[in-house]
N, CA, C and O of each residue as an XYZ file, in Angstrom:
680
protein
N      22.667     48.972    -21.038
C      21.538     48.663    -21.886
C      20.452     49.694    -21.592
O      20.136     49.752    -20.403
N      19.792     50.548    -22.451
C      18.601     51.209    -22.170
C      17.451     50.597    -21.933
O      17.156     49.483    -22.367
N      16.725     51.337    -21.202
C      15.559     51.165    -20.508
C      14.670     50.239    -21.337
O      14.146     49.413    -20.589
N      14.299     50.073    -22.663
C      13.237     49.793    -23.489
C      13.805     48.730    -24.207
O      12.985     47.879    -24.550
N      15.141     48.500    -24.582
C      15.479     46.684    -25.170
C      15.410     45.758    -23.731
O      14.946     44.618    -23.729
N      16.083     46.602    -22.196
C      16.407     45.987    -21.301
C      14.633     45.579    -21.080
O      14.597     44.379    -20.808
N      13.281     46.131    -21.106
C      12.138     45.410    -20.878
C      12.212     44.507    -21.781
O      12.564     43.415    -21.335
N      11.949     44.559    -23.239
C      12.017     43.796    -24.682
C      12.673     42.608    -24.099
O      12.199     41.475    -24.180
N      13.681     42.880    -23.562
C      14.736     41.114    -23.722
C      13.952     40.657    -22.514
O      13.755     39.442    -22.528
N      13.401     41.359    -21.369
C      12.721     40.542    -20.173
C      11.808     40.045    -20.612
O      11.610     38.853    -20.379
N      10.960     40.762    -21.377
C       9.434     40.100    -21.860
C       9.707     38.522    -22.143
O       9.388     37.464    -21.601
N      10.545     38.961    -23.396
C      10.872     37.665    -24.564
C      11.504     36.588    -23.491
O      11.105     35.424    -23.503
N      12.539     37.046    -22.534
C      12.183     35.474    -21.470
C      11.100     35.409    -20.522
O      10.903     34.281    -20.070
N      10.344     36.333    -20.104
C       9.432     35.662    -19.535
C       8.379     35.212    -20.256
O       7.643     34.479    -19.595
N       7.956     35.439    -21.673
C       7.660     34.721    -22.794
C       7.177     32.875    -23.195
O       6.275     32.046    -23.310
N       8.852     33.214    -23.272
C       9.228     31.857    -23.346
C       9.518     31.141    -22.398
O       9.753     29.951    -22.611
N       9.594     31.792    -20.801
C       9.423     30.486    -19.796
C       7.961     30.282    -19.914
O       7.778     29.106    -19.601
N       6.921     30.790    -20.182
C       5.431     30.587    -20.180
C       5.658     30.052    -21.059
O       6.039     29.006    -20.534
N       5.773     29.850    -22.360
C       5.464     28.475    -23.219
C       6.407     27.308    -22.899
O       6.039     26.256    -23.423
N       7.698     27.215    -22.061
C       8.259     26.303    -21.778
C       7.240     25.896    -20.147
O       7.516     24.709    -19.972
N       6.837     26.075    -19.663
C       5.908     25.780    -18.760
C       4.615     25.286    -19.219
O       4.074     24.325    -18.672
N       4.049     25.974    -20.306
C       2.443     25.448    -20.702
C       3.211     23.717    -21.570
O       2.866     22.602    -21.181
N       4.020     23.898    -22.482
C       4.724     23.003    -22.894
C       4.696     21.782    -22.231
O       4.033     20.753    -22.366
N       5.613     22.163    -21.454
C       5.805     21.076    -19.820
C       4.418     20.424    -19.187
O       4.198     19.224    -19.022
N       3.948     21.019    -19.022
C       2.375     20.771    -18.396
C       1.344     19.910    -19.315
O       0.645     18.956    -18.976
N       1.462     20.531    -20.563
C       0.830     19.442    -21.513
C       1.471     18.039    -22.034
O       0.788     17.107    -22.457
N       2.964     18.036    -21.934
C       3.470     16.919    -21.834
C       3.228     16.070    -20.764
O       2.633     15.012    -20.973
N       3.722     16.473    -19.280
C       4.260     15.999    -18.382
C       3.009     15.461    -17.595
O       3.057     14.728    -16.606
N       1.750     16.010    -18.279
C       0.810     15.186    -17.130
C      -0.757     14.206    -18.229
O      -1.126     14.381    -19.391
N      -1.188     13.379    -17.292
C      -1.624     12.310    -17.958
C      -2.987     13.134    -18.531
O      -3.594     13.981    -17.875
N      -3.337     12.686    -19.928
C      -4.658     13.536    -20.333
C      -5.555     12.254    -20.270
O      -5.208     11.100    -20.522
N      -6.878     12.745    -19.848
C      -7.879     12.030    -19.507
C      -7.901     11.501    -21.068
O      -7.854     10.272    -21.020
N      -7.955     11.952    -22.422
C      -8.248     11.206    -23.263
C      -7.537     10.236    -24.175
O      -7.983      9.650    -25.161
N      -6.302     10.193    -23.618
C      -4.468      9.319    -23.876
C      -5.286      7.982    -23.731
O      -6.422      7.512    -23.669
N      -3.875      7.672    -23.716
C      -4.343      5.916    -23.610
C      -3.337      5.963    -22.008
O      -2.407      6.625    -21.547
N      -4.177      4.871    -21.608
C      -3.977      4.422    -20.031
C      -2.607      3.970    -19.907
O      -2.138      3.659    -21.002
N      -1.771      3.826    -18.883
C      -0.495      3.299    -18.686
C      -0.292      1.940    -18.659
O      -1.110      1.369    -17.938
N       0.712      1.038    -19.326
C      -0.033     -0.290    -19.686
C       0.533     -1.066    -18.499
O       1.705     -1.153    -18.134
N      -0.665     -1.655    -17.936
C      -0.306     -1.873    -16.877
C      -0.867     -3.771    -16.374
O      -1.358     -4.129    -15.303
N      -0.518     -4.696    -17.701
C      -0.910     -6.055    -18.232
C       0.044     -6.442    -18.686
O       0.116     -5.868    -19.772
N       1.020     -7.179    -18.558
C       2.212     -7.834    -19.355
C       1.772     -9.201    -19.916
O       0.924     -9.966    -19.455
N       2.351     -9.303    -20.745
C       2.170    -10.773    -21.540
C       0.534    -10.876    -22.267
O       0.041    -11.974    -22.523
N      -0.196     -9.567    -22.544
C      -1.017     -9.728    -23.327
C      -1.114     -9.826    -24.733
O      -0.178    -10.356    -25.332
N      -1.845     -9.510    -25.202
C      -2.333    -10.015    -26.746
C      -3.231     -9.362    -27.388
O      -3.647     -8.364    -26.799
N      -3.904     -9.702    -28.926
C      -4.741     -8.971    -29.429
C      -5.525     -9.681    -28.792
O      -5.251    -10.632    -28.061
N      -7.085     -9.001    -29.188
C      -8.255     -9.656    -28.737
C      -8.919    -10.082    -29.884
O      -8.830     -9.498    -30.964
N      -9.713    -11.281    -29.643
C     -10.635    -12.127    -30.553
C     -11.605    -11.123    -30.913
O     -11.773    -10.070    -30.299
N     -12.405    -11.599    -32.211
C     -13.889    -10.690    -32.402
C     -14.671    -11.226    -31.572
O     -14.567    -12.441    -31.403
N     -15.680    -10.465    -30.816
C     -15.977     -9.151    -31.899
C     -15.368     -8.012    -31.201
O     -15.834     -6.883    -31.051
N     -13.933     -8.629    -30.687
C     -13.378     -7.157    -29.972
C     -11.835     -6.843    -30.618
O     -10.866     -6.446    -29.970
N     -11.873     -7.109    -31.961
C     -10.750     -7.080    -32.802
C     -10.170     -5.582    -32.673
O     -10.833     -4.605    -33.024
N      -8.763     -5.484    -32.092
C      -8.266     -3.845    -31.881
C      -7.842     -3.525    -31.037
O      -7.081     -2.592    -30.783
N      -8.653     -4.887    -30.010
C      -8.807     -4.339    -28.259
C      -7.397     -5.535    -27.911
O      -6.819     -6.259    -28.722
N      -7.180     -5.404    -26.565
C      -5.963     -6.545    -26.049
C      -6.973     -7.162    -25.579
O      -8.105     -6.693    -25.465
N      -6.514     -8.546    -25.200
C      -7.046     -9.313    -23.942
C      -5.667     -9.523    -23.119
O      -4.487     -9.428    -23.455
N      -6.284     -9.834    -21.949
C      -5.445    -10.098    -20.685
C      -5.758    -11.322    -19.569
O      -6.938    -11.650    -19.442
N      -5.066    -11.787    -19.017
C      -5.343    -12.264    -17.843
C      -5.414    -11.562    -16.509
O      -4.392    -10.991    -16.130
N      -6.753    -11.526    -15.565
C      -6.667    -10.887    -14.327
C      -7.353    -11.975    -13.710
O      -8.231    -12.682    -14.204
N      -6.548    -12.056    -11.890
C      -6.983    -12.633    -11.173
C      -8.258    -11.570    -10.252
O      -8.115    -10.372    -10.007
N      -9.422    -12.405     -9.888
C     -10.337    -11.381     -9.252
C     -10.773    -12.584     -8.093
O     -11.403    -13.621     -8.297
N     -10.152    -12.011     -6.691
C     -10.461    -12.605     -5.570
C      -9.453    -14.062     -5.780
O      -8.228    -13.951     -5.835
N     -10.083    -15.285     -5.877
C      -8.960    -16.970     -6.083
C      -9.174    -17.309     -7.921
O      -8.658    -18.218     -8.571
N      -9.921    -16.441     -8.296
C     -10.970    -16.791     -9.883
C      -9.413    -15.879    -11.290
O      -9.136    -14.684    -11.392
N      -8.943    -16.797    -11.887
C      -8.719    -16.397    -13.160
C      -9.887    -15.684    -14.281
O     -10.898    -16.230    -14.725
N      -9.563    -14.795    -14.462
C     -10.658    -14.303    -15.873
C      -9.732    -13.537    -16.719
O      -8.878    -12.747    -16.317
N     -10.076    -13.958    -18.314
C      -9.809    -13.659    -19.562
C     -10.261    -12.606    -20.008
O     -11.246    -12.814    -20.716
N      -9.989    -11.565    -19.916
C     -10.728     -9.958    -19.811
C     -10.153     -9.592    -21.233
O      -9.082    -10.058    -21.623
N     -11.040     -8.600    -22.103
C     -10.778     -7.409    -23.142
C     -10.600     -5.970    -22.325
O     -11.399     -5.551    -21.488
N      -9.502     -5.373    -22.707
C      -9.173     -4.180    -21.993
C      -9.665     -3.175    -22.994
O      -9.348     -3.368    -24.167
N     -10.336     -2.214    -22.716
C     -10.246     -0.783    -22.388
C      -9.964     -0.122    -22.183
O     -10.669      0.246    -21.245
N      -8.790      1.023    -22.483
C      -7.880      1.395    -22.295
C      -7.617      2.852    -22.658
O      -6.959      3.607    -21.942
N      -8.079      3.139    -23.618
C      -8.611      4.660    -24.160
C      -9.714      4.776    -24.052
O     -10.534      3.913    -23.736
N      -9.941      6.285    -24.399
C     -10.717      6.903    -24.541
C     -11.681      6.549    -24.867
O     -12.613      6.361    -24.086
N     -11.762      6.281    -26.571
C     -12.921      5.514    -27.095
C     -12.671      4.154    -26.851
O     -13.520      3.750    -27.646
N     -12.158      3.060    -26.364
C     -12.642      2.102    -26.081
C     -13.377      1.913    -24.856
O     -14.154      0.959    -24.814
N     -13.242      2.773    -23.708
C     -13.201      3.061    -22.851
C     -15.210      3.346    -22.722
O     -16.094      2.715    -22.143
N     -15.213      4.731    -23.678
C     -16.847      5.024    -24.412
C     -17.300      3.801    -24.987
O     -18.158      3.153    -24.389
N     -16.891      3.453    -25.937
C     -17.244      2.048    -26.600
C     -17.847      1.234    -25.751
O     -19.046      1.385    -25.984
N     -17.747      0.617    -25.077
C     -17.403     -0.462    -23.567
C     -18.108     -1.594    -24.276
O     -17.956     -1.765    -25.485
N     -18.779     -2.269    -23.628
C     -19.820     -3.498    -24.535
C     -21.016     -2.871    -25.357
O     -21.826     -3.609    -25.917
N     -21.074     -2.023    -25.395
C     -22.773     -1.803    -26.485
C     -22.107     -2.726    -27.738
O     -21.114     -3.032    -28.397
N     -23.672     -2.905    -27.447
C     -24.191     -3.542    -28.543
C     -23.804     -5.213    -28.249
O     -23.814     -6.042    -29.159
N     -23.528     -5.485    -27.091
C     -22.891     -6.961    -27.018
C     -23.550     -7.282    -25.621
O     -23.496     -6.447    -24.718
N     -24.119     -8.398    -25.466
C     -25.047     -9.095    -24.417
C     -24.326     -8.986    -23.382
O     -24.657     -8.427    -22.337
N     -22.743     -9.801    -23.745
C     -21.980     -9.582    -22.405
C     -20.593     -9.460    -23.308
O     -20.605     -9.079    -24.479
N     -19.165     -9.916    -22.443
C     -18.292     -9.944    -23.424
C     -17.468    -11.341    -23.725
O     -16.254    -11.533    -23.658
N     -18.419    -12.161    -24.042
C     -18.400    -13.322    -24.699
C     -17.291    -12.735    -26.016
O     -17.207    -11.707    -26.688
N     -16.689    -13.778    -25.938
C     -15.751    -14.896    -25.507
C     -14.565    -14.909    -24.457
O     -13.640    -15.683    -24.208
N     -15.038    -13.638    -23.929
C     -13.878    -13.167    -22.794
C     -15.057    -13.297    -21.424
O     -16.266    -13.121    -21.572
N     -14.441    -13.615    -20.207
C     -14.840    -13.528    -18.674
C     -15.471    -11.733    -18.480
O     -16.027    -11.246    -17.497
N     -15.249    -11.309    -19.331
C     -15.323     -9.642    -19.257
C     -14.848     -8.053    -19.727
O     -13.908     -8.333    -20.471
N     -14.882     -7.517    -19.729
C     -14.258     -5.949    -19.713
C     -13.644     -5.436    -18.739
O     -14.312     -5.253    -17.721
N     -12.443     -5.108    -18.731
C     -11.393     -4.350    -17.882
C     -11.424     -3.184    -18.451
O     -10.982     -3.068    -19.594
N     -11.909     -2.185    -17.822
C     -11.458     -0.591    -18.326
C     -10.590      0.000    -17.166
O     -10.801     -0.028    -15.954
N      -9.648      0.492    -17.812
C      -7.676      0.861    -17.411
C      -8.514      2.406    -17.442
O      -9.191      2.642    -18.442
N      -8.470      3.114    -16.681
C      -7.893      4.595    -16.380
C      -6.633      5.200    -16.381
O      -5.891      4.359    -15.872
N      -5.876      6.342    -16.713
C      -4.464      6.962    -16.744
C      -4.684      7.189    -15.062
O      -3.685      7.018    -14.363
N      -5.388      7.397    -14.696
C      -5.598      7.802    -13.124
C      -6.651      7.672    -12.377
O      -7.752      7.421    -12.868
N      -6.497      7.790    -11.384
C      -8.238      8.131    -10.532
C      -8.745      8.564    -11.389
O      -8.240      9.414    -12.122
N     -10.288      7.911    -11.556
C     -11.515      8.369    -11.745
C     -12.279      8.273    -11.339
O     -12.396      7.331    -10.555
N     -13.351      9.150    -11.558
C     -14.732      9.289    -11.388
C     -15.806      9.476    -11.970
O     -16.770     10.136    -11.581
N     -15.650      8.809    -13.069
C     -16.819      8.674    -14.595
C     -17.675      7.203    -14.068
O     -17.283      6.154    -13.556
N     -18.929      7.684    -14.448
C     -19.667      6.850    -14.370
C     -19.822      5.727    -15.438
O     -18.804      5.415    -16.057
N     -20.981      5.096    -15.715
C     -21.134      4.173    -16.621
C     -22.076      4.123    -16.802
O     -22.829      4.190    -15.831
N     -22.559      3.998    -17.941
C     -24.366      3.519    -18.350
C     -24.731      2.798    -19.384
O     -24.197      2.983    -20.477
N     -25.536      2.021    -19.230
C     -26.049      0.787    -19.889
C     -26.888      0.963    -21.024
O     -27.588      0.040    -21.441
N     -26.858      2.232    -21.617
C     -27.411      2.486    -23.180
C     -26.758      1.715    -23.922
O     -25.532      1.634    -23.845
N     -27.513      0.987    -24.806
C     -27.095      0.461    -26.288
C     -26.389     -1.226    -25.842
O     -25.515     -1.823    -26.471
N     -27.027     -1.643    -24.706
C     -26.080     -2.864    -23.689
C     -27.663     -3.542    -23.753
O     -28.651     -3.116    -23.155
N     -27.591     -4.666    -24.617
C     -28.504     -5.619    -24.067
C     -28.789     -6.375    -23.182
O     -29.722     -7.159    -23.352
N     -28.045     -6.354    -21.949
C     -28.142     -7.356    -20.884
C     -27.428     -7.002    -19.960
O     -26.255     -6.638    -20.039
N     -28.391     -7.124    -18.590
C     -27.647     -6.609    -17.546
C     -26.178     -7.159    -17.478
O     -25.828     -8.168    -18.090
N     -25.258     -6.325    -16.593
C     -24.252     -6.490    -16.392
C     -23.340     -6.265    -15.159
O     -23.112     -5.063    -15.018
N     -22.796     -6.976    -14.300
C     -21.892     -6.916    -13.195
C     -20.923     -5.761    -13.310
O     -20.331     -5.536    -14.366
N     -20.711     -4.788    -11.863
C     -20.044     -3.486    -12.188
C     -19.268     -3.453    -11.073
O     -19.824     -3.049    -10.052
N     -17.813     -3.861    -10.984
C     -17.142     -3.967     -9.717
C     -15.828     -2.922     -9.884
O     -15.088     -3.105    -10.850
N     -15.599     -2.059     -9.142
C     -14.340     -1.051     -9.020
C     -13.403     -1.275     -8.138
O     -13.523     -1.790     -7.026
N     -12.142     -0.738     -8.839
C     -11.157     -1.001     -7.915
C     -10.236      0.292     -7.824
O     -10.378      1.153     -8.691
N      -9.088      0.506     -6.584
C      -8.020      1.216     -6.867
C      -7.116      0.179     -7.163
O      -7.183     -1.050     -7.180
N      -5.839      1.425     -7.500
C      -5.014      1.428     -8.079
C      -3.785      0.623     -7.710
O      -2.668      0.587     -8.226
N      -4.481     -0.228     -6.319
C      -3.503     -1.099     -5.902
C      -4.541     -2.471     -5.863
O      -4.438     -3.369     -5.027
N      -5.370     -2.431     -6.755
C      -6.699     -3.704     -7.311
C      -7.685     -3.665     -5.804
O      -8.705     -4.354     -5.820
N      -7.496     -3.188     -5.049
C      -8.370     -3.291     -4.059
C      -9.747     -3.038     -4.053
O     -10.023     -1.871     -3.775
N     -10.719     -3.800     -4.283
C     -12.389     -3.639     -4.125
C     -12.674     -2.504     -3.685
O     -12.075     -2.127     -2.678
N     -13.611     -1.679     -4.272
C     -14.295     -0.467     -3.902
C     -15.182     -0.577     -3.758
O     -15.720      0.218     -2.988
N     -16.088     -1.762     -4.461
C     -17.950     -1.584     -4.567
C     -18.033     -2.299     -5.686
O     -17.065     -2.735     -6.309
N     -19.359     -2.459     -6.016
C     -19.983     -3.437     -6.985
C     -21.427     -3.491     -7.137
O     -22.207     -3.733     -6.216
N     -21.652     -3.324     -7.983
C     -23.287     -3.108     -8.295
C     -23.630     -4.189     -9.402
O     -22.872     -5.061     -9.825
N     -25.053     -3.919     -9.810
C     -25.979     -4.785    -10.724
C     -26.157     -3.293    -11.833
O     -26.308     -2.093    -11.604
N     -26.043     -4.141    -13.120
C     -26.920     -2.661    -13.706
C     -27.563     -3.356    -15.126
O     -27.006     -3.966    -16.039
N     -28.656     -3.075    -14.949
C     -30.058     -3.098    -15.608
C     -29.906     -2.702    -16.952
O     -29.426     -1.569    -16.987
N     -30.115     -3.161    -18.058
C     -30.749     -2.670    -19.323
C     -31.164     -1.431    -19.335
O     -31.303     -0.978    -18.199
N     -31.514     -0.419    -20.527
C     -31.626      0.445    -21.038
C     -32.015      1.306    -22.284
O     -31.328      2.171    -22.829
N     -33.320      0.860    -22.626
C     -33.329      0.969    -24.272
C     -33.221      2.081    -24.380
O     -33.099      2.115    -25.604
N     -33.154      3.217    -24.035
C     -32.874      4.767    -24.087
C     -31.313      4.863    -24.420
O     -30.450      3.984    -24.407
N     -31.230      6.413    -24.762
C     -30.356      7.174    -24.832
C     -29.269      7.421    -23.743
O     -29.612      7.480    -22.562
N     -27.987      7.564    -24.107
C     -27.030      7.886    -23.452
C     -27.754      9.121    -21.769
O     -27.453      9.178    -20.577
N     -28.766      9.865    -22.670
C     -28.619     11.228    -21.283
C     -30.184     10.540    -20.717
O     -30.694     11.116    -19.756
N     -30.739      9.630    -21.163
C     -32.177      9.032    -20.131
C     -31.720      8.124    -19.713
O     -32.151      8.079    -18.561
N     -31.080      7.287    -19.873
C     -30.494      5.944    -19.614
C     -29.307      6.443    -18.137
O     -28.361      7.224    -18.239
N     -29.830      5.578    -16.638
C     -29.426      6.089    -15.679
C     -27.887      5.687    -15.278
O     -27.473      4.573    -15.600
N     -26.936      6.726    -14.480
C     -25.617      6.169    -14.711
C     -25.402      5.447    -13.143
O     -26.066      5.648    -12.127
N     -24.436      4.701    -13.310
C     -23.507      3.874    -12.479
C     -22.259      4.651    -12.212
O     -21.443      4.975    -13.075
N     -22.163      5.015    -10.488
C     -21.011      5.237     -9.987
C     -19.764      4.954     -9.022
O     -20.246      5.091     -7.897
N     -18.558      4.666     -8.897
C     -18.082      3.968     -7.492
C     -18.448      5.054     -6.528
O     -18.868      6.209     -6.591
N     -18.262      4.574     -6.021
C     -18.777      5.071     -4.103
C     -17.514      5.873     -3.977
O     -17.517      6.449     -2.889
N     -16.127      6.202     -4.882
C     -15.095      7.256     -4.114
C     -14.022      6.643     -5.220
O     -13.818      5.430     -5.278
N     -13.360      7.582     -6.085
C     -12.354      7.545     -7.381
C     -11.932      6.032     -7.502
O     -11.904      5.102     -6.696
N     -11.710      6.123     -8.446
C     -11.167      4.375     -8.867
C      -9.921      4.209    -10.085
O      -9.406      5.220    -10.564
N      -9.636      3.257    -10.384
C      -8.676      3.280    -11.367
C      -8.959      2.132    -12.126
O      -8.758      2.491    -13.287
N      -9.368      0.763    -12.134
C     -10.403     -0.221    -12.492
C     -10.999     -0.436    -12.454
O     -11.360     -0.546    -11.282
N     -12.181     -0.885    -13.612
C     -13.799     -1.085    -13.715
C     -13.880     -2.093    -14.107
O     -13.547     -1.953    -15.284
N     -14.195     -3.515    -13.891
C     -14.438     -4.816    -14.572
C     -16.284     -4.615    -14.607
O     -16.990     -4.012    -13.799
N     -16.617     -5.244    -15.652
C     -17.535     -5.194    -16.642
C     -17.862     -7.017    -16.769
O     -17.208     -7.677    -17.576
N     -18.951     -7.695    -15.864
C     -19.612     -8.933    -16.171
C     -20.299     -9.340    -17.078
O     -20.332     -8.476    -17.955
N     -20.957    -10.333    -17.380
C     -21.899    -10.623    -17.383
C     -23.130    -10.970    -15.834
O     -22.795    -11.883    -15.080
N     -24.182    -10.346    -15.584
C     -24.763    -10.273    -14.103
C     -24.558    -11.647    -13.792
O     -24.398    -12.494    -14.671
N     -24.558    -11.943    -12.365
C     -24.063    -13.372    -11.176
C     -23.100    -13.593    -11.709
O     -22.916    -14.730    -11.275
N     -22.063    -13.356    -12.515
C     -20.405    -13.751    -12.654
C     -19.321    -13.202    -12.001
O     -18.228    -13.743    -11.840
N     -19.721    -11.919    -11.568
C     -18.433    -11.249    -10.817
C     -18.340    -12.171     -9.584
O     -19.193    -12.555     -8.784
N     -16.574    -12.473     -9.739
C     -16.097    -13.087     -8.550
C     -16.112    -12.093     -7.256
O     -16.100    -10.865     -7.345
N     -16.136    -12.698     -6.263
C     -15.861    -11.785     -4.942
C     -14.341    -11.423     -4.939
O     -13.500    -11.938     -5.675
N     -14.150    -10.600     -4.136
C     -12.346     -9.899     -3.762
C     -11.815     -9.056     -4.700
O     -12.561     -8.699     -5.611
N     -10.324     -8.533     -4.665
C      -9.575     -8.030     -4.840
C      -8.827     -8.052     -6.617
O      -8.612     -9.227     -6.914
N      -8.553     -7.404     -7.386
C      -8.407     -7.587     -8.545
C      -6.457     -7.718     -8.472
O      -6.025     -6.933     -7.629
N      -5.719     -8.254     -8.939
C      -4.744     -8.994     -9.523
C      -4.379     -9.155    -10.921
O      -4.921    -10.010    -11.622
N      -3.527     -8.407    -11.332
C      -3.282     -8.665    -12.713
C      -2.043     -9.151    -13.187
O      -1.093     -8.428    -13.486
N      -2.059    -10.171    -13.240
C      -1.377    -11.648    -13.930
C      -0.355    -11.542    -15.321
O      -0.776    -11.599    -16.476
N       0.857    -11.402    -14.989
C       1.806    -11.595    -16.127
C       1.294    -13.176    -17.007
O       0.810    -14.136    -16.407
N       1.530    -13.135    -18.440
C       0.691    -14.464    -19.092
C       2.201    -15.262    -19.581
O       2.166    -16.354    -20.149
């Protein structure tokens, strides 16, 4: 083979192992804006005003609660604005694809709200109070766990149970 097809045919595979690699990579790993790995059996749709969303059962500490999940991206953004608490559910469960470390903020949330994190094996990380906000997303101050998380339950304030999160086949 001469010198100049024998580069030509190398290029064209090393080419195409670079798009079989970028390929691979955009498949094979979780994108922050996917939907979360479902990780709730025996759930359901959710009631209004969270029509779209699932509900679930999770145990938190000895306490059953009736949670709306969160689960993407935009539901995830979405979270309760515009809703006091998340009446008719015990709360908001927001599902991550993985560790995170996104905060939370109480723009467009009429009423304080209970903020408890967990990993990925439901284990308590921290828990805060967070305050109202009539401002904007970038004045309105954020909420963070204390070190990556993979669950965020979302109260109404004095409702978060104490302990460990548990999630309950229904």
């Amino acid at each position: 083979m001469n010198p100049v097809r024998a580069l030509a045919v190398g290029g064209g595979v090393l080419l195409l192992a670079g798009v079989a690699l970028v390929g691979w990579a955009l498949v094979g790993t979780p994108r922050a804006n996917g939907p979360a790995p479902m990780v709730v059996i025996g759930s359901g749709p959710a009631r209004a005003p969270f029509t779209g969303l699932t509900e679930a059962d999770v145990v938190v500490g000895d306490r059953t609660l009736r949670v709306v999940i969160a689960d993407d991206l935009d539901e995830r953004v979405e979270g309760l604005r515009g809703q006091v608490d998340a009446a008719p559910y015990g709360g908001m469960l927001f599902v991550f694809p993985g560790d995170a470390t996104t905060g939370f903020t109480m723009a467009g949330v009429p009423g304080p709200l209970d903020l408890a994190f967990f990993d990925g094996t439901g284990r308590r990380l921290g828990d805060l109070t967070m305050a109202t906000c009539a401002d904007a997303d970038a004045t309105c101050p954020g909420y963070f766990a204390p070190r990556p998380y993979r669950f965020a339950l979302e109260t109404a304030a004095g409702a978060m149970p104490p302990g460990d999160l548990r999630l309950v086949a229904r």
